[in-house]
VOGU-3710 file (C-alpha; in Angstrom, 3 decimals, decimal comma):
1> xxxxxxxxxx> 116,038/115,521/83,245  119,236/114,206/85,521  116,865/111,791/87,859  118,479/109,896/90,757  117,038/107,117/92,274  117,851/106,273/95,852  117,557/102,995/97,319  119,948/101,085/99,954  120,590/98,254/98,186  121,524/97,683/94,636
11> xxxxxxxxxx> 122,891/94,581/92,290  124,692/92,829/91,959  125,241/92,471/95,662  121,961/92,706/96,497  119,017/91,446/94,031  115,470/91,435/96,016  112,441/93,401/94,142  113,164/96,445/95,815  116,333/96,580/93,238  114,514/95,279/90,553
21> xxxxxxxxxx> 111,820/98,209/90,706  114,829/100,539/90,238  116,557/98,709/87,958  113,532/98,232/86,145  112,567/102,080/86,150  115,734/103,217/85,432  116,169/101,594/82,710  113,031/102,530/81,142  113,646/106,253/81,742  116,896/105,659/80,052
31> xxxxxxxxxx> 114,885/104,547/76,957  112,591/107,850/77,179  115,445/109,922/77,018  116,221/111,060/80,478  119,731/110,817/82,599  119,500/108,372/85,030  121,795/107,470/87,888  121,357/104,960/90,917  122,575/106,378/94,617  123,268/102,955/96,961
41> xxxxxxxxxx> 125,290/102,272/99,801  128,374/99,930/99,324  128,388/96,691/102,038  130,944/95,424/100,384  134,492/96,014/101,480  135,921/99,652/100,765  139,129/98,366/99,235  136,317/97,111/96,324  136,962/99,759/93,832  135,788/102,833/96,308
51> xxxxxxxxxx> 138,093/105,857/96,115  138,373/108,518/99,309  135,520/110,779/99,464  136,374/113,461/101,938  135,673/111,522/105,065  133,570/108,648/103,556  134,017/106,475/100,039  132,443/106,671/96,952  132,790/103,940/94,380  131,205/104,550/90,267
61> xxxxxxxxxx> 130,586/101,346/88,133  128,049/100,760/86,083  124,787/97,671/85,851  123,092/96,556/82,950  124,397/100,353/81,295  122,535/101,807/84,539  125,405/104,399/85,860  125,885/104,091/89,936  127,057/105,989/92,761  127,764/103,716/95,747
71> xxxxxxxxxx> 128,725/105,422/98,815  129,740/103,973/102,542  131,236/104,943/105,467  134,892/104,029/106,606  133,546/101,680/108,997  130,135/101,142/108,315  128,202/102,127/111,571  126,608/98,878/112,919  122,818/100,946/112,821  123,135/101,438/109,964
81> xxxxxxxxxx> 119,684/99,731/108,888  118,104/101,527/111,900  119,231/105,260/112,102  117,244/107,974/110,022  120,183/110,719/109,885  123,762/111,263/108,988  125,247/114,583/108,878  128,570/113,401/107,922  126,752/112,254/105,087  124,068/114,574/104,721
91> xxxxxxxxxx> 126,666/117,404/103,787  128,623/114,245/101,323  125,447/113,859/99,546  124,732/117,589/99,078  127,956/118,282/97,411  127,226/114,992/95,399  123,699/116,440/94,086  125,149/119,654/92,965  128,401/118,407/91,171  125,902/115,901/89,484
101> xxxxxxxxxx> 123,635/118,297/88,468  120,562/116,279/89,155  117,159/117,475/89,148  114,887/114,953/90,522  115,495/113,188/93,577  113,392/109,860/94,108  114,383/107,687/96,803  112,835/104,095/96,326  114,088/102,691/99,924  115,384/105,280/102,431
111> xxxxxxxxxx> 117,255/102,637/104,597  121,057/104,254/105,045  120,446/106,880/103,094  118,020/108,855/104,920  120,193/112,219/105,165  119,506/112,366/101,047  116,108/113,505/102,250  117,452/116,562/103,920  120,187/116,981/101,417  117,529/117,543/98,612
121> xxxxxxxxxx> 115,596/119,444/100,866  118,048/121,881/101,533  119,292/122,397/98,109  115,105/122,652/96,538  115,510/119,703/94,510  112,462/118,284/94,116  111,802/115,141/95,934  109,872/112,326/95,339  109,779/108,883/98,023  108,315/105,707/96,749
131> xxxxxxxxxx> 106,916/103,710/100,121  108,119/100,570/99,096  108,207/98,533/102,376  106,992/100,146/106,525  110,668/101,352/107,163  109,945/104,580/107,970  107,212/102,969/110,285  108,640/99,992/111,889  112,471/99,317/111,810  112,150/96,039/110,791
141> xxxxxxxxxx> 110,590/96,872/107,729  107,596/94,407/107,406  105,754/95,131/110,707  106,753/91,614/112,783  107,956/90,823/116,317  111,407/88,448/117,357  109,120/85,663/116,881  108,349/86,830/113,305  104,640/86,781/114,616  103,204/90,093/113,066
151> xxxxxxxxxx> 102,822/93,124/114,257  99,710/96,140/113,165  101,171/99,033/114,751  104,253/100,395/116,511  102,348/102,988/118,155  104,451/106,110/117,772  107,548/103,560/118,745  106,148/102,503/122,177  104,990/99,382/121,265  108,310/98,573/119,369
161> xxxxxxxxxx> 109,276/99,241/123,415  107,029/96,935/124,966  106,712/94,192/122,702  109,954/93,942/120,666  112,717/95,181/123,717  113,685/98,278/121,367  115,386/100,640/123,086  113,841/104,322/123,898  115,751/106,186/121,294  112,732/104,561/118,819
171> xxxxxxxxxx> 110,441/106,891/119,862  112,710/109,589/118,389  113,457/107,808/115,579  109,965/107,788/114,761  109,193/111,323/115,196  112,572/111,535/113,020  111,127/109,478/109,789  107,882/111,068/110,101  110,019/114,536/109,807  111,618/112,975/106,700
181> xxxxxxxxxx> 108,191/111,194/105,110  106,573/115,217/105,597  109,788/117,010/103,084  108,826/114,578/100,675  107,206/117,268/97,803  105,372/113,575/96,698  105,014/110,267/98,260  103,936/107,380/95,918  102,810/104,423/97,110  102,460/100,871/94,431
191> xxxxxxxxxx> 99,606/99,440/95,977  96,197/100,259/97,541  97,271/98,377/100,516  100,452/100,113/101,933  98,776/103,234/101,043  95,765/102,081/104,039  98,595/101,154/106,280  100,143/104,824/106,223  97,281/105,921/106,954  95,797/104,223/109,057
201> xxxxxxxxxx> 99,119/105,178/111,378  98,071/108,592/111,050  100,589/109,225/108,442  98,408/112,063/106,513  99,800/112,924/103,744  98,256/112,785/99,860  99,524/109,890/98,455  100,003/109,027/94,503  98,884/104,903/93,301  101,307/104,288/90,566
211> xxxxxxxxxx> 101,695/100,787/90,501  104,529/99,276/89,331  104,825/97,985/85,686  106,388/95,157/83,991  108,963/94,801/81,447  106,993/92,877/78,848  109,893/92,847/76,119  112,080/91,426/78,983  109,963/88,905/80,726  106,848/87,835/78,645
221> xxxxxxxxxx> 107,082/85,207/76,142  106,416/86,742/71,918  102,571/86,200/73,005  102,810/87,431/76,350  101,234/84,228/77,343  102,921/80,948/78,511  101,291/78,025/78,644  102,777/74,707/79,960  102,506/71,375/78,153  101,782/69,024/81,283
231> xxxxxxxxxx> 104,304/65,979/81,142  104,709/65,141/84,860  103,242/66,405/88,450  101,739/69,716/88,646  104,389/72,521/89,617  104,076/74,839/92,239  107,023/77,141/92,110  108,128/80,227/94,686  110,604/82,541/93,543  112,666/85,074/95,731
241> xxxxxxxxxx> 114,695/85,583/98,756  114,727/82,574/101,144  114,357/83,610/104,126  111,806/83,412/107,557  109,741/86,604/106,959  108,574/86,165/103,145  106,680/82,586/104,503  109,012/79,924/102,391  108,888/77,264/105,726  105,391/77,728/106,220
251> xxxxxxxxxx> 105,197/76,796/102,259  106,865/74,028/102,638  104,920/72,728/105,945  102,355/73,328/104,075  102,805/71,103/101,384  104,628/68,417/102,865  101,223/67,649/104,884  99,667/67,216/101,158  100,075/63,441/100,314  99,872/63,350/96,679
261> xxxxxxxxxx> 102,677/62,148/94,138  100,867/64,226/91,348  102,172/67,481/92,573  106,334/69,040/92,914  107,090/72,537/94,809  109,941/73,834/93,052  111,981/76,690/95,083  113,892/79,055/93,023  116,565/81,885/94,989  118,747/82,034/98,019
271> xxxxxxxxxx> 119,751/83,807/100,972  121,645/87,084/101,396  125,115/85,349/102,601  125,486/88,466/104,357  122,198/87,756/106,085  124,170/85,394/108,984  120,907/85,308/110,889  119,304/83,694/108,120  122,115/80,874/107,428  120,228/78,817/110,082
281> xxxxxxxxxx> 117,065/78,965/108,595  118,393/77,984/105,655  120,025/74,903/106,893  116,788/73,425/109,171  114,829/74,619/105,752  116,949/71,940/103,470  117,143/69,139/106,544  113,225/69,358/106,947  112,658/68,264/103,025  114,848/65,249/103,002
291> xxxxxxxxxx> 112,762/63,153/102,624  110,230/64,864/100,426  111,489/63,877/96,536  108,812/66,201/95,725  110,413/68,879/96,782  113,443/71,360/95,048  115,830/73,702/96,008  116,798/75,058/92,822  119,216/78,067/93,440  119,826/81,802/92,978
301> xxxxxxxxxx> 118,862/83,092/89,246  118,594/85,811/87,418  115,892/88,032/86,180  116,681/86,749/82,517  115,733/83,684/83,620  112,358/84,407/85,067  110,458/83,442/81,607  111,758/80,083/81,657  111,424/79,565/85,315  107,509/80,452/85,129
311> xxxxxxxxxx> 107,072/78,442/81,526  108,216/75,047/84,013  105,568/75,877/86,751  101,541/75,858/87,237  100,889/77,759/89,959  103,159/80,770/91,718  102,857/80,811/95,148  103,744/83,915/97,214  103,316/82,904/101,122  104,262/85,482/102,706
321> xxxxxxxxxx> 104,124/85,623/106,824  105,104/89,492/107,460  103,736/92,572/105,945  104,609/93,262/102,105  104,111/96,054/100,425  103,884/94,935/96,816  105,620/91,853/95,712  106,469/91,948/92,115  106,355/88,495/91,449  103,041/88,464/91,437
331> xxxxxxxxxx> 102,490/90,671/88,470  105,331/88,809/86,658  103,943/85,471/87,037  100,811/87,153/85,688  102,487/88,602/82,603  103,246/84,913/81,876  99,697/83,409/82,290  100,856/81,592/85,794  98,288/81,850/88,540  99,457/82,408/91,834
341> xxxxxxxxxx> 98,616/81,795/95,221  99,341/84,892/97,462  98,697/85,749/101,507  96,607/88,141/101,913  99,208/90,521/103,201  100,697/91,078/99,770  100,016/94,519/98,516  99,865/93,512/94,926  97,659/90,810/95,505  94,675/93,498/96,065
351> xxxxxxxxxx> 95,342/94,914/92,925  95,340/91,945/90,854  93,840/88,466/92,519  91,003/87,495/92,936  90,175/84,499/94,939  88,843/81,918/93,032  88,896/83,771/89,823  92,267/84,433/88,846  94,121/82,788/91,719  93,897/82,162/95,377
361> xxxxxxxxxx> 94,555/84,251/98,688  94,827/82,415/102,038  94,866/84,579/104,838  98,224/84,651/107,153  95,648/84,332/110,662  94,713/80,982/109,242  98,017/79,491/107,708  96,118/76,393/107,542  94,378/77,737/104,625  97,485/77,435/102,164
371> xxxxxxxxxx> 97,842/73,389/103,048  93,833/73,343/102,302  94,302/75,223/99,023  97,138/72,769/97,959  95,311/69,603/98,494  92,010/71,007/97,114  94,682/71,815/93,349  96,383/68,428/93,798  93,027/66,917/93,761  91,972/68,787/90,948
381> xxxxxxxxxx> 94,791/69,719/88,337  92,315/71,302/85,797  92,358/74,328/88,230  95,277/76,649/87,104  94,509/76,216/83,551  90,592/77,599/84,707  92,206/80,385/86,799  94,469/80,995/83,708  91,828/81,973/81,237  90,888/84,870/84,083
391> xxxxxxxxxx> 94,279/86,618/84,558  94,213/90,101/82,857  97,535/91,029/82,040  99,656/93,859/84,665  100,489/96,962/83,370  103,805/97,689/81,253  106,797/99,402/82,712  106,156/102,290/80,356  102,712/102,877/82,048  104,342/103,392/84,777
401> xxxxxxxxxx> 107,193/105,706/83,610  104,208/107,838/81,960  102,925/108,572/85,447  105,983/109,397/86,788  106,817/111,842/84,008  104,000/113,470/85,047  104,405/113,667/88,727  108,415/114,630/88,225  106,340/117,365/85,640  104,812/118,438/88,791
411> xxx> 107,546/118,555/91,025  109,665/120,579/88,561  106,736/122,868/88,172
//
């Protein structure tokens, strides 16, 4: 099958789990035989590579042998990250789908490319939409207010009204995404969790669990296990986007209060440059741990580098602040035998940790909870090494790409 994933970012620009699910995916449907291409939008100047495509640009170019098709406007429209149609675009993308020849349509992250719903739509190609964040629900993405505090429901768009100063065109927007979530011919959803949350906003609709897998020839050591020799301070170690909403001050807040030269919090990523809001952040982030020792910023890396990055730490932590629909660290820090320490608004977290057993969960309405949690494995080191001999190993990318056959088996049907 020609299969063409959709999401609105893509690498090497961009490199947040969102991209590695379709990078991942893609790749392993490349290994079972199918044609695979990756639909993005460029953010990156148009003179880049991009060649005139009718009234828009369209640049090709290839990542890690995973063919792409990166489209943008001639001035990217600045809602871009908020508007759910384009019919400049919409009629682009149709002509695209029909001189590629494709036959499945799943969009991992509608975000600027919304009008590929309708484009499929019109031309009967099946379509399949993988709910990987609340976009469609909340135009923020992760269900929070200004004040990052969080948020359970926008109510049809009126509360984003009253409580975040949107302006009234959210209520259509709403009624807009829930127009686009209903073509779907399948929605697929990674985790228990952002399954309930659909739902629980009234968005009825039956709704495949196909949790994402893990690249275990990619990531995992020959064993599948990693176990670190202890010379030094136990490690906690965060890995990922730095930034306000996934809960990387309130980490290191957290531990800071814990007054104990046997542990180090390691911090492994960056920020989106492009992200100017988050540059700030950034800066009072770095100022507020100088004079922690124990603490290290330790840079952007890349997913090759994950295995060595989790063989140097004890414990994962994931604190996230803001909704999450599945976090993939999680099940790669798994793979590798490292407990982790999740909120308990992480959507993979319900699928795989188990307080006290196999990790820990503090819960986001008590941040307290994550300092407690720190001090109580500071004073007791033995813990990750009990909480390692109770992780059960994720499930393999090509679990995943099994269930998907089947669904796109469906959808062809």
């Amino acid at each position: 099958m020609n299969i063409l994933y959709v999401v609105n970012d893509f690498f090497p620009l961009f490199y947040g789990g969102v991209e590695r699910y379709v990078l991942n995916i893609s790749k392993q449907m490349q290994r079972t035989g199918h044609r695979v291409k990756v639909l993005t939008y460029g953010m990156d100047d148009k003179k880049n590579g991009y060649s005139r495509w009718g009234d828009m640009f369209l640049k090709k170019y290839s990542y890690e042998q995973v063919p792409v098709l990166c489209v943008r406007h001639n001035e990217i429209p600045p809602d871009i990250g908020y508007r759910t149609g384009d019919s400049l675009m919409e009629t682009h993308l149709c002509d695209l789908l029909q001189q590629e020849h494709i036959d499945i349509v799943h969009v991992a992250h509608p975000m600027k490319l919304c009008s590929v719903i309708n484009s499929a739509h019109h031309l009967n190609i099946p379509l399949f939409l993988t709910l990987t964040d609340f976009w469609l629900l909340c135009p923020r993405g992760r269900f929070f207010k200004p004040d990052y505090s969080p948020c359970n429901s926008p109510m049809e768009g009126r509360k984003c009204m009253e409580e975040c100063g949107a302006e009234s065109s959210v209520i259509q927007r709403y009624a807009h995404a829930y127009a686009l979530f209903q073509k779907a011919d399948h929605i697929i959803a990674p985790s228990r969790f952002i399954r309930k949350i659909f739902e629980q906003n009234g968005w009825h609709k039956e709704i495949a669990l196909v949790k994402h897998g893990v690249d275990y020839a990619r990531i995992a050591a020959p064993s599948g296990r990693i176990h670190r020799k202890h010379n030094g301070p136990l490690v906690f170690g965060y890995t990922g986007l730095i930034t306000r909403f996934k809960g990387v001050d309130l980490l290191v807040q957290s531990f800071k209060r814990v007054k104990s030269d046997k542990i180090a919090l390691h911090i492994h990523g960056d920020i989106y440059k492009e992200w100017v809001w988050e540059r700030d952040f950034f800066h009072e982030l770095r100022n507020s741990i100088k004079d922690d020792m124990r603490i290290k910023f330790l840079g952007k890396y890349s997913h090759d580098q994950l295995q060595d990055i989790f063989s140097s730490i004890d414990m994962t932590v994931v604190p996230s602040t803001t909704l999450e629909s599945y976090g993939l660290v999680v099940t790669e820090s798994l793979l590798c035998s490292v407990p982790v320490l999740v909120s308990d608004i992480v959507g993979s977290a319900y699928e795989y940790v188990s307080d006290g057993v196999n990790g820990f969960v503090f819960s986001v309405n008590h941040p307290e909870t994550l300092g407690e949690i720190i001090g109580r494995i500071a004073a007791d080191p033995s813990l990750p090494g009990m909480l390692r001999e109770n992780i059960v190993p994720p499930p393999r990318i090509e679990e995943e790409a099994f269930m998907l056959e089947c669904l796109y088996g469906r959808g062809n049907g």
